[in-house]
C-alpha positions in Angstrom: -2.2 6.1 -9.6 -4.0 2.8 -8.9 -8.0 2.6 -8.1 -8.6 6.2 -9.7 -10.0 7.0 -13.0 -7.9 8.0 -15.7 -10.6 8.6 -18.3 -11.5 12.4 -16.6 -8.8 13.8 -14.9 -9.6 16.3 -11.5 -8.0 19.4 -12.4 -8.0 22.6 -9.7 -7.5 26.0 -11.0 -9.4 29.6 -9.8 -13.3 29.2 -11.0 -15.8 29.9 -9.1 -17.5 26.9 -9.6 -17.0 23.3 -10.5 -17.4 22.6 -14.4 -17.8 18.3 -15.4 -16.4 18.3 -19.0 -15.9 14.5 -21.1 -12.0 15.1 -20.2 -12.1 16.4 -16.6 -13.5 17.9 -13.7 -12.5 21.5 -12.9 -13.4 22.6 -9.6 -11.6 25.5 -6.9 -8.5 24.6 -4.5 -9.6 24.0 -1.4 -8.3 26.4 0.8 -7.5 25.1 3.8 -5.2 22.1 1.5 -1.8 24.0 0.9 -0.8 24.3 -2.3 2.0 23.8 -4.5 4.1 25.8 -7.1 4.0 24.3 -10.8 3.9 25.5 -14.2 0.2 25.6 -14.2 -0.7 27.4 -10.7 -2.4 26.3 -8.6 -1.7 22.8 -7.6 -2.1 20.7 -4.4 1.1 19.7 -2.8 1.7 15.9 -2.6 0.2 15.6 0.9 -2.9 17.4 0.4 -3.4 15.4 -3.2 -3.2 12.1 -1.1 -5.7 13.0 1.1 -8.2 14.7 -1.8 -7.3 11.2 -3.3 -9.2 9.5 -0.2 -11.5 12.2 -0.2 -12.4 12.1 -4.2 -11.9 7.9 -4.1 -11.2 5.9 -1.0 -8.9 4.4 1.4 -7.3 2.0 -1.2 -5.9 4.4 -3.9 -4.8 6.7 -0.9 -3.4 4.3 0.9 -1.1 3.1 -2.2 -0.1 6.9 -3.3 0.6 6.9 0.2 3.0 4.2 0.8 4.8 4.9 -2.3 5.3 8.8 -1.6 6.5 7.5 2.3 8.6 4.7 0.4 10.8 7.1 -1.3 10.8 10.0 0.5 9.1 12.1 -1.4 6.7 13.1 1.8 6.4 12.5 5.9 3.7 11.3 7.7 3.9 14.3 9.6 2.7 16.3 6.6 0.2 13.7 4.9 -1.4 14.1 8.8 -1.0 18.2 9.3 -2.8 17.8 5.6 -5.5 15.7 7.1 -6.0 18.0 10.0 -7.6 20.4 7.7 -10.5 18.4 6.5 -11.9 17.3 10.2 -15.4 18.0 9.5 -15.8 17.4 5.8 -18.0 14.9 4.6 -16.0 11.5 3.9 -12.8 12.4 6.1 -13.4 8.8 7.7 -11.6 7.7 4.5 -8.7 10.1 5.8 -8.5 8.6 8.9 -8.4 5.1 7.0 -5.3 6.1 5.0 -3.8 7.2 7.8 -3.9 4.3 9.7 -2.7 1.8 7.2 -0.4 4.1 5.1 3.3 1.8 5.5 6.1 3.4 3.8 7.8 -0.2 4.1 5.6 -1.2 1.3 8.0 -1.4 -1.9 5.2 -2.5 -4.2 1.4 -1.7 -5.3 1.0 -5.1 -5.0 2.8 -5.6 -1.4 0.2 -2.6 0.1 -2.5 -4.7 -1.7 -1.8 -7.5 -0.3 -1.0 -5.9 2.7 -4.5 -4.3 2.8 -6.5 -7.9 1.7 -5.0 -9.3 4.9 -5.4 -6.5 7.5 -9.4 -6.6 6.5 -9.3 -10.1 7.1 -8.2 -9.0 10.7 -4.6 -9.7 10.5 -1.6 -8.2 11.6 1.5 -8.1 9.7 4.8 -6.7 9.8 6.1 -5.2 6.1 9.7 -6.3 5.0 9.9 -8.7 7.9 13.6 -10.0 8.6 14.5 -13.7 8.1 16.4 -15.1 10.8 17.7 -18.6 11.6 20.8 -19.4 13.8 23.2 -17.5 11.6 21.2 -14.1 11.8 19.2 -12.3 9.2 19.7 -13.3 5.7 17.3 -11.4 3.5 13.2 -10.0 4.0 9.9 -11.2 3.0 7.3 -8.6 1.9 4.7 -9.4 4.5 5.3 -11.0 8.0 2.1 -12.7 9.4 2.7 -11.9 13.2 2.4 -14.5 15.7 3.4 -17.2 12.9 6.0 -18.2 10.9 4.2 -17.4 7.6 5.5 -15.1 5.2 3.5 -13.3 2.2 5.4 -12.5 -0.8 3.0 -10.4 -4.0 4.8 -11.8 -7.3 4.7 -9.1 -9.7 7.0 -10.7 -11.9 8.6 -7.1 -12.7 12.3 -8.4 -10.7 11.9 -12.0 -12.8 12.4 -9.4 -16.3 15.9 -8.6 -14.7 17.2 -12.2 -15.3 18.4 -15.6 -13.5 20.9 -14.2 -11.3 17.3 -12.6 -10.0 15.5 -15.8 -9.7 18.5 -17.8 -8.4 18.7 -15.3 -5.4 14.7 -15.7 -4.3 15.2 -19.5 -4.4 17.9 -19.4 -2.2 16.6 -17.2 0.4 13.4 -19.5 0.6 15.0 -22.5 0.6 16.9 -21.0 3.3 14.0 -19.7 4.8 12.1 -23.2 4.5 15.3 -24.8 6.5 14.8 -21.8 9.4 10.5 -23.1 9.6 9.0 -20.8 7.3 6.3 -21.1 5.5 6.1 -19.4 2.3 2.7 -17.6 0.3 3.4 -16.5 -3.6 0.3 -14.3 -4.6 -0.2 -12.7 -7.8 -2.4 -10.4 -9.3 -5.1 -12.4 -10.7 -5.4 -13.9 -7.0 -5.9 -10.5 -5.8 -8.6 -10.4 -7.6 -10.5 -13.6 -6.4 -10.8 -13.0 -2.7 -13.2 -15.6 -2.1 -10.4 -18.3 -3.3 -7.4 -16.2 -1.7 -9.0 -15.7 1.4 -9.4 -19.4 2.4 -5.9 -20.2 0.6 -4.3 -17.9 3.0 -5.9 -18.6 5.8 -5.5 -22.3 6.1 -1.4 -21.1 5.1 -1.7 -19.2 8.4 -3.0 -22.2 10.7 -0.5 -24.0 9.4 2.2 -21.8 9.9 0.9 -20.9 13.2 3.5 -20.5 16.0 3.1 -23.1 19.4 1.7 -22.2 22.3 4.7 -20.5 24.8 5.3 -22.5 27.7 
């Protein structure tokens, strides 16, 4: 989980009431959030978690349980929104509705939906796992495709650089090929994701010059 506390865990389970201990928070299911079998009954099922995730913490740790769980199958949007159906009329279901509209289960990173999200608040739209083309057809993806330019986003969280220099060789060759086709290349990294008011700017002047010329 990323953007949630994991020094008191929530925990549902029959009470009647909710109980705030140094290790947790106990409190009743909801009951119009389905539940899930488990060896400790009763549990929310994935889709209602994510959305007691935006309820219990925001829009940003939803959003990145959300992308992952789309990512790999492990729920559909179909169910994340028949879970969201049942809180209309709770207080903080605007954070719902925020998860749902950004949840991407393109995103293949925490990092990528970060980034993603950093960008889309600075009123941008993008295009997750955008395809490189240049006369010869697609040769490979960046993470984040600004539209409307030629600038791609790439989050660095040097996890594929552990897996050697066949790795590294590869990335250098897609963007050099990608250079060669007019694209303009972003590396951002955690620490940067961290310092919006020196990403933001960075970005941004990336963008204008990146930006695509007028048609006609």
């Amino acid at each position: 989980m990323y953007g949630v506390r994991t020094d008191r865990a929530d925990l549902v389970r029959p009470v009647h009431r909710e109980v705030l201990t140094e290790l947790c928070r106990i409190r009743e299911p909801c009951p119009s959030l389905r539940e899930a079998h488990s060896p400790v009954d009763p549990a929310h099922d994935l889709a209602a978690a994510i959305v007691q995730t935006a309820l219990d913490h925001g829009h940003l740790a939803a959003t990145v349980a959300a992308d992952h769980a789309l990512h790999h199958g492990l729920v559909t949007r179909d169910q994340i929104v028949a879970a969201a159906e049942c809180t209309i009329g709770w207080p903080d279901t605007g954070r719902v509705r925020t998860t749902l509209a950004l949840a991407d289960g393109r995103a293949e990173s925490v990092g990528e939906t970060r980034l993603r999200l950093f960008v889309v608040a600075l009123g941008w739209r993008v295009t997750p796992q955008t395809p490189l083309q240049d006369r010869w057809g697609t040769f490979g993806y960046g993470d984040l495709g600004v539209d409307g330019t030629r600038l791609v986003l790439e989050f660095d969280g040097r996890v594929k650089y552990g897996e050697g220099g066949e790795v590294v060789w590869k990335e250098k060759r897609r963007e050099d090929r990608g250079r060669r086709a007019g694209y303009l290349f972003e590396r951002v990294i955690w620490s940067e994701l961290a310092a919006p008011s020196v990403l933001g700017p960075r970005l941004m002047a990336a963008r204008t010059s990146a930006a695509l010329p007028p048609a006609g």
